[in-house]
C-alpha positions in Angstrom: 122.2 152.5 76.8 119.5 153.8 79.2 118.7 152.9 82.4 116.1 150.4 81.5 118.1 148.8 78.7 120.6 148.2 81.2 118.4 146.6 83.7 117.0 144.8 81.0 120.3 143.1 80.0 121.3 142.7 84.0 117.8 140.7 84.4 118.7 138.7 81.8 122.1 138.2 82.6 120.9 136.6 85.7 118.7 134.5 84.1 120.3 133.1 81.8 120.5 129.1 81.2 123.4 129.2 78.9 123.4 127.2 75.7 120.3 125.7 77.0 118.8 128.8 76.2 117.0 129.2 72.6 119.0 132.5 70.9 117.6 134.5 67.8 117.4 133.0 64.5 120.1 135.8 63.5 122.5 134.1 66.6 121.9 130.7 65.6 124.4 128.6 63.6 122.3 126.9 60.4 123.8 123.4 61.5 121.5 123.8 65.0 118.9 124.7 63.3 118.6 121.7 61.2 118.7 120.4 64.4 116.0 121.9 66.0 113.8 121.4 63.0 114.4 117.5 63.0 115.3 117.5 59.6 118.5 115.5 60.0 116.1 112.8 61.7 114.8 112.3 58.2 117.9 111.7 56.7 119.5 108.0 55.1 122.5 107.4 57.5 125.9 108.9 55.3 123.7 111.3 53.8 125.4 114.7 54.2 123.2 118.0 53.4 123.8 121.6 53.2 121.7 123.0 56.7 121.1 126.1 54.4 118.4 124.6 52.4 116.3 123.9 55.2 116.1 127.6 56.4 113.0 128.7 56.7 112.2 132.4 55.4 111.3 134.3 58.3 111.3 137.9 58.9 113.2 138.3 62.1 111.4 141.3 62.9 108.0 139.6 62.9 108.9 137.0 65.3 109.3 136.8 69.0 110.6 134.1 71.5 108.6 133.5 74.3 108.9 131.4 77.9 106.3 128.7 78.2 106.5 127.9 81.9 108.4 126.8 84.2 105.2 126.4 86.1 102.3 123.8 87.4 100.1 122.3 85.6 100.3 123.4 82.2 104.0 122.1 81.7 103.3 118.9 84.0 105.7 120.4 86.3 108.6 122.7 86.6 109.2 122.6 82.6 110.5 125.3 80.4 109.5 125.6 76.9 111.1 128.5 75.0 109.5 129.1 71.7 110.1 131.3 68.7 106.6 132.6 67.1 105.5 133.7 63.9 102.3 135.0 65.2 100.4 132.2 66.8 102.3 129.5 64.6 105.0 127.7 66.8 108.5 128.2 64.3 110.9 126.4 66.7 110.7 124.8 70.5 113.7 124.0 72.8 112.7 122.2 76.1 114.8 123.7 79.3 114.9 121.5 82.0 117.0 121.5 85.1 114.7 123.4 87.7 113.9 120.6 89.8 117.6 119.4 90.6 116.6 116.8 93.3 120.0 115.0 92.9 118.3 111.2 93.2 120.9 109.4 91.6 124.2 111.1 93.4 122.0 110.8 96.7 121.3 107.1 95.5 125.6 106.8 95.6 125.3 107.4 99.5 122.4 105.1 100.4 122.7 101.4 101.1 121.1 99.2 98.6 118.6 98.1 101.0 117.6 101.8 101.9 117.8 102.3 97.6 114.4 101.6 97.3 113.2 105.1 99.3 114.9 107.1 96.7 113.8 105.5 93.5 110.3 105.4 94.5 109.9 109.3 94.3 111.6 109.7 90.5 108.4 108.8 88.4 105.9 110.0 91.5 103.2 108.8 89.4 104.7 105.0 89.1 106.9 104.3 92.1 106.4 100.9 91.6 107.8 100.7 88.7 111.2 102.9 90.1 111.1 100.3 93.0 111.3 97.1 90.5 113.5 98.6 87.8 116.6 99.2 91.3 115.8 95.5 93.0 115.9 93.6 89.3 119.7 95.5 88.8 120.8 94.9 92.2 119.3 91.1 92.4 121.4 90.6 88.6 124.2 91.5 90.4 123.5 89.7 93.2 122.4 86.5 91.0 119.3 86.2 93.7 116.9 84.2 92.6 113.2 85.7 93.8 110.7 83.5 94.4 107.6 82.7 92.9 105.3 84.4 94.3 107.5 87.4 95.1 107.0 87.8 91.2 103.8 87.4 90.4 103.2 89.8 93.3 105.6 92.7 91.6 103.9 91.8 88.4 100.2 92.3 90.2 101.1 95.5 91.4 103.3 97.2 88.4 99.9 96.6 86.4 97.7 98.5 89.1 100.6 101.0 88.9 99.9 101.4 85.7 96.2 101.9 85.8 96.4 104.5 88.2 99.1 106.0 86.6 97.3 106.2 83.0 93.9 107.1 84.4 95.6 110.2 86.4 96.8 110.8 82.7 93.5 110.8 81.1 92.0 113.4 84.0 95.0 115.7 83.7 94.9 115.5 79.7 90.7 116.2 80.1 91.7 118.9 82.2 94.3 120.4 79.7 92.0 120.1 76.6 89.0 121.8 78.4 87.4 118.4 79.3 86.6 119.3 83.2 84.3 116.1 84.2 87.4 113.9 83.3 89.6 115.2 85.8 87.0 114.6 88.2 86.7 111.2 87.3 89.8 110.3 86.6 90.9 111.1 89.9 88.0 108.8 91.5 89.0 106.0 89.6 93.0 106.6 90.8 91.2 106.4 94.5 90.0 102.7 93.7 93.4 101.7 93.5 95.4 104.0 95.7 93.2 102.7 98.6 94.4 99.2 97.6 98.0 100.1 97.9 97.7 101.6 101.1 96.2 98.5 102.2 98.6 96.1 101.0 101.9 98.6 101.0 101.2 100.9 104.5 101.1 103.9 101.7 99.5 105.6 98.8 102.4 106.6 97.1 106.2 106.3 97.4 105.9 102.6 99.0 109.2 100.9 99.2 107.1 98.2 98.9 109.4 96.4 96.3 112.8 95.7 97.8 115.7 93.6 96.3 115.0 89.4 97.1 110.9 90.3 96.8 108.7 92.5 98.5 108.5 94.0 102.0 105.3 92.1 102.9 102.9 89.7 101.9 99.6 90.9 100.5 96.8 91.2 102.6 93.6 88.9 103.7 91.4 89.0 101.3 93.3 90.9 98.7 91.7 88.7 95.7 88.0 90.3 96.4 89.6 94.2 96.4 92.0 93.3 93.2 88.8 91.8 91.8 86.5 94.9 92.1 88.8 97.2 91.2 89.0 95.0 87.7 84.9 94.8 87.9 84.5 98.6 88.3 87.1 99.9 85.6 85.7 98.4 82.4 82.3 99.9 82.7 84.2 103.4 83.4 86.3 103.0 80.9 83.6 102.4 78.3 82.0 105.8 79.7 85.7 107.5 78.7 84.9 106.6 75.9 81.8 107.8 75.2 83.0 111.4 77.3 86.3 111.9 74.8 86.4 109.8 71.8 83.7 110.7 69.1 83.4 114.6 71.0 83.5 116.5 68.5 86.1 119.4 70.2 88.0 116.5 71.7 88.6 115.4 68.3 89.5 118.8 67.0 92.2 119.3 69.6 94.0 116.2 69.6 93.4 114.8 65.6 96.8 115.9 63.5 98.2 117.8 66.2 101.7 117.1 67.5 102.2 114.4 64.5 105.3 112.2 64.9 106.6 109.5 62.5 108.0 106.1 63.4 111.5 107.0 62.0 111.5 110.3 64.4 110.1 108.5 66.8 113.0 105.9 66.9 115.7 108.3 66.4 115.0 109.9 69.5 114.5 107.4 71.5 111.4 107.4 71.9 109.4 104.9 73.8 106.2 104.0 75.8 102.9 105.5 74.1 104.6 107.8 72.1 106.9 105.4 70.4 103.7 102.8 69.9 101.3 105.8 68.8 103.7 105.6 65.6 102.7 102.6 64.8 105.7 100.7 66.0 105.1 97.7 68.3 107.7 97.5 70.9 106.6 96.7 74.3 109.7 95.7 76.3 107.3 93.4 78.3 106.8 90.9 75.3 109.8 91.8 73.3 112.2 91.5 76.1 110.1 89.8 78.7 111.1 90.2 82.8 109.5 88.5 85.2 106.4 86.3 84.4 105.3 88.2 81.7 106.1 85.7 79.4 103.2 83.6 80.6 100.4 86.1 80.2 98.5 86.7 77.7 98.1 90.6 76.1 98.4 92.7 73.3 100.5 95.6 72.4 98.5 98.6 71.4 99.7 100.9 68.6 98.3 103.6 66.8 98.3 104.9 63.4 99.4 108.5 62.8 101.2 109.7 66.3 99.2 112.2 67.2 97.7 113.3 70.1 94.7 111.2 69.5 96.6 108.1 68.9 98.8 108.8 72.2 95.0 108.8 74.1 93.8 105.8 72.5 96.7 103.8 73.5 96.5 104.8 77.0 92.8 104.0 77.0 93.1 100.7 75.5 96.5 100.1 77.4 94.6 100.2 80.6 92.2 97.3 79.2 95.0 95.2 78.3 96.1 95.2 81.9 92.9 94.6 83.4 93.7 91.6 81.2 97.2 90.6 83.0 96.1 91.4 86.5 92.9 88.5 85.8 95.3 86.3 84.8 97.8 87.4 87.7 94.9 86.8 90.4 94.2 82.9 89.4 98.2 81.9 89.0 99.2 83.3 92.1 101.1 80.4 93.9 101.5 79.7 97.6 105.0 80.5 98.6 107.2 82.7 100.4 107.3 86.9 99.4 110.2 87.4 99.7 114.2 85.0 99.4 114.9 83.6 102.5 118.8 84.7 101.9 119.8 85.8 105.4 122.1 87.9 104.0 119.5 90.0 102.2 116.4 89.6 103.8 116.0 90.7 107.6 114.3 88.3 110.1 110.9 88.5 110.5 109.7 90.9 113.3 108.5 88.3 115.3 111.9 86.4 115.7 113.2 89.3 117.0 111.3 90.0 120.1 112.9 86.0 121.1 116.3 85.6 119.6 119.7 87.8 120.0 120.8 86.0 116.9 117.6 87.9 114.9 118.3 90.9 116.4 121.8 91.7 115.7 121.1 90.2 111.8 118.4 92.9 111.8 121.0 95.5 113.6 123.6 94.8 110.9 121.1 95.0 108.0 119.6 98.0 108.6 122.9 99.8 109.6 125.5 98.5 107.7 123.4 96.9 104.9 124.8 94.2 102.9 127.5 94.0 100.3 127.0 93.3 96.9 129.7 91.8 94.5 131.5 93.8 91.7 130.0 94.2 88.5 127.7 96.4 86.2 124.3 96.0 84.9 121.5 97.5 83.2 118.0 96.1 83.5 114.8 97.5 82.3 111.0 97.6 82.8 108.4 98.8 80.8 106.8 101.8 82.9 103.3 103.6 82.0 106.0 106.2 80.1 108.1 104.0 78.2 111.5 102.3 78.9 112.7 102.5 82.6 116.3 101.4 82.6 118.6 101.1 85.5 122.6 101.1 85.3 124.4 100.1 88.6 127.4 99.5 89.1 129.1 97.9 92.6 132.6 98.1 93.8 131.8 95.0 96.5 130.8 97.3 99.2 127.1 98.0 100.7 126.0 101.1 98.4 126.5 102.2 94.6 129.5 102.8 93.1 127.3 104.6 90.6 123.7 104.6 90.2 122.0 106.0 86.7 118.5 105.9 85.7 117.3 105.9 82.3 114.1 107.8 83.2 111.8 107.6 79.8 110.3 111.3 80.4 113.7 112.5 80.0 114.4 110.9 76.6 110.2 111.5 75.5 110.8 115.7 75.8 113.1 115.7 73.1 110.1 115.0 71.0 108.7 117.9 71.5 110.1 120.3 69.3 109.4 118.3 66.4 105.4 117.8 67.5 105.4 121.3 68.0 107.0 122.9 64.7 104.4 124.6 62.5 101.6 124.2 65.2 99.7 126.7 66.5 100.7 128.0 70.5 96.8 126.8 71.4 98.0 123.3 70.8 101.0 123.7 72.5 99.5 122.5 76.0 97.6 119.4 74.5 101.1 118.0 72.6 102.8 118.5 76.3 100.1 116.9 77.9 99.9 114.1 75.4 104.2 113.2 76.1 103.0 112.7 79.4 106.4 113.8 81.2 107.1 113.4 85.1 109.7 116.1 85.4 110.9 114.2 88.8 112.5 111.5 86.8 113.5 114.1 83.9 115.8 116.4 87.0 116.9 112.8 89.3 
C-alpha cells in the first residue's frame, strides 16, 4: 500500500459513521438492499420474497458513492446524504444524521417543567410554537389542569400564525432551491408581517416561551385584532401572486412535476405525515381527525394532493396557508373574555404586580421559579399537528418537579426516511428540489 493509499484509508477511518454509513453494492447484504430500495414497503403483510430478485444489474465499476452535504442550505441544515450514482441517475440514498447533537431531550430530563418550555421552543426553530404547545398539553394531561378559555383560543390563534410563517419561509427557501430567486425575497417579507406580531404580543421573534403549561405567559396585546386582521388582509392577495410566480411557470413545473413520487402505501409505512403524507392523497390532519383544543369548532378543509410529488407537496402548502387564514378569522370573532392563563397557584406564578406588595406573592414566585412545581406520576403522549406533520410528546413523571423522561416525536425525523425512495432512479439535479420539498428542520431531527 502506498503512502497515499494509506492516508486515504486513515482519513477515512476517521470519518467514518459506522453502519450509518452507505457501503458498496459488493459489501451490502441483498436483504438491506431491499431495504433501501423500498421494495418491501410494497409488499402484502406475510408476504415473504427472495431480496435477490430485486437486484438491480449494475456494473460496480461504473458507479460511485458520493457525500451530499452535511452543509447549509442545500440539505436544510447539517444533513448528510450519501448516494450511489449511475452517472447522473440517483441508484440508492441513505440519509446520515447525527451532526447537530444538541441533546434537547436529555437536557429537557434536568429542567423543571416550568423552565421546559425554553428548550422545546428551539427543536423545530421554524415552529416554536408548536414545540411550546405539544410540552404544556403533556404536562397539563398529567397534571389534569384544565386551561381556560381563552388561554385556548389564544394557543390556537398563534399555532395558525406559526404556521403561516413557517410555510411561507418554506415557499422562499423552495424558490430559492429550484432557481426561483424573487420568491425568497418575498417569502421572507411576508414571514416579517407576522414575526413583528409575535414580537409584539410574545417579547420575541422566535423561540418565545410564550406557551407555558396552565395557558400562556401573557395576555395579548391592545389592539391585537387590527394587526391579526391585516396580516389576514395582506396574505391572500400575495398568495394569489405565488401563484401566478410558481404554478403554471413553465421551469417550475419541470422541476417539481413527477419528481420525488411517493405513494400513499409508502407514505404510511414510513410514517409519514404532514404535507408529505397528504400530498399522497391521504387525508389525515390530526387537527380534525383527532381534534385538541378548539379545533373542533372551526371550520377548514384538509388539503391533499394527487400524485406526491414535489408539486403536490407545494400546492398543499400554498393552499394550507389559505385554510388557516380561514381558522385565524374565525379565531379572531370567538375570542372570549377570560383569564390567559389557570389561576392554580400551584402552577401559575402571581402576577408581577402582587409582588412588589405582598411577602406571601413573593415567596410563591421564589419557590416557582426555583424549585418549580411537582407533577404527579404517570405517562403520556399528546400530539399536535405542526406545519411538518405529527408532533408528539411522551413524558413521563416520577412526582418530582422535572422529567423522568422527555421524548419528542419530531415529524422531520420520521419525514427523511422518505427520501431514499423519492430519490431512487432520479436524476442528482433533482436531488435538492425532493430535499427541499420534505421540508426537514434538522433541530428537531438531532434533539
Amino acid at each position: 500500500m502506498t503512502t497515499h493509499d494509506q492516508d486515504t484509508a486513515a482519513l477515512a477511518a476517521e470519518t467514518s459513521e459506522g453502519v450509518q454509513e452507505m457501503a458498496p453494492r459488493s459489501a451490502t447484504e441483498s436483504a438491506e438492499l431491499l431495504l433501501e430500495q423500498g421494495a418491501v414497503l410494497r409488499l402484502p403483510e406475510g408476504v415473504t420474497v427472495d431480496p435477490g430478485d430485486f437486484n438491480v444489474e449494475v456494473n460496480p465499476d461504473e458507479t460511485m458513492i458520493i457525500n451530499m452535504g452535511p452543509q447549509h442550505p442545500s440539505t436544510h441544515g447539517v444533513l448528510r446524504l450519501m448516494m450511489e450514482l449511475d452517472g447522473e441517475t440517483v441508484l440508492r440514498t441513505k440519509p446520515v444524521i447525527g451532526y447537530l447533537h444538541t441533546g434537547m431531550e436529555k437536557t429537557g430530563e434536568e429542567l423543571t417543567y416550568l423552565q421546559g418550555g425554553t428548550n422545546v421552543t428551539r427543536m423545530d426553530y421554524l415552529a416554536p410554537l408548536h414545540n411550546e404547545l405539544v410540552f404544556s398539553l403533556a404536562v397539563e394531561a398529567l397534571l389534569a389542569l384544565e386551561v381556560p378559555e381563552r388561554a385556548t383560543w389564544i394557543r390556537m390563534l398563534m399555532s395558525e400564525l406559526n404556521r403561516l410563517s413557517s410555510h411561507v419561509l418554506w415557499m422562499a427557501t423552495n424558490g430559492m432551491d429550484l432557481g426561483a430567486v424573487s420568491m425568497m425575497v418575498y417569502g421572507w417579507r411576508e414571514r416579517e408581517l407576522v414575526l413583528s406580531f409575535f414580537e409584539k404580543a410574545t417579547g420575541l421573534r422566535m423561540n418565545h416561551n410564550y406557551i407555558r403549561p396552565g395557558g400562556v405567559a401573557a395576555d395579548l396585546p391592545p389592539g391585537w385584532e387590527d394587526d391579526v386582521l391585516a396580516i389576514c388582509d395582506a396574505f391572500p392577495p400575495r398568495l394569489a401572486e405565488y401563484d401566478d410566480l410558481l404554478t403554471g411557470q413553465p421551469i417550475f413545473r419541470e422541476r417539481t412535476e413527477g419528481v420525488g413520487v411517493l405513494m400513499p402505501q409508502e407514505a404510511i409505512a414510513l410514517s409519514a405525515s404532514g404535507p408529505i403524507l397528504r400530498s399522497t392523497g391521504v387525508e389525515w390532519d390530526l387537527r380534525r381527525d383527532m381534534p385538541y383544543m378548539f379545533y373542533d369548532q372551526v371550520d377548514f378543509d384538509v388539503i391533499v394532493g394527487t400524485y406526491g410529488d414535489c408539486f403536490d407537496r407545494y400546492a398543499v402548502r400554498l393552499n394550507e396557508m389559505r385554510e388557516s387564514i380561514r381558522i385565524i378569522h374565525q379565531v379572531v370573532e370567538r375570542m372570549p373574555r377570560g383569564d390567559y392563563r389557570s389561576q392554580d397557584k400551584k402552577v401559575t406564578p402571581p402576577p408581577r404586580a402582587r409582588i412588589d406588595e405582598s411577602m406571601e406573592a413573593l415567596i410563591h414566585h421564589f419557590k416557582l421559579f426555583t424549585e418549580g412545581f411537582k407533577v404527579p406520576e404517570g405517562e403520556v403522549y399528546t400530539a399536535v399537528e405542526s406545519p411538518r406533520g405529527e408532533l408528539g410528546c411522551y413524558l413521563v413523571s416520577d412526582g418530582s418537579a422535572k422529567p423522568y423522561r422527555l421524548h419528542i416525536r419530531g415529524p422531520s425525523f420520521a419525514n427523511l426516511q422518505t427520501l431514499p425512495i423519492m430519490l431512487r432512479g432520479g436524476l442528482v439535479a433533482d436531488a435538492v428540489a425532493v430535499i427541499s420539498s420534505v421540508d426537514p428542520i434538522m433541530g428537531e431531527v438531532d434533539r
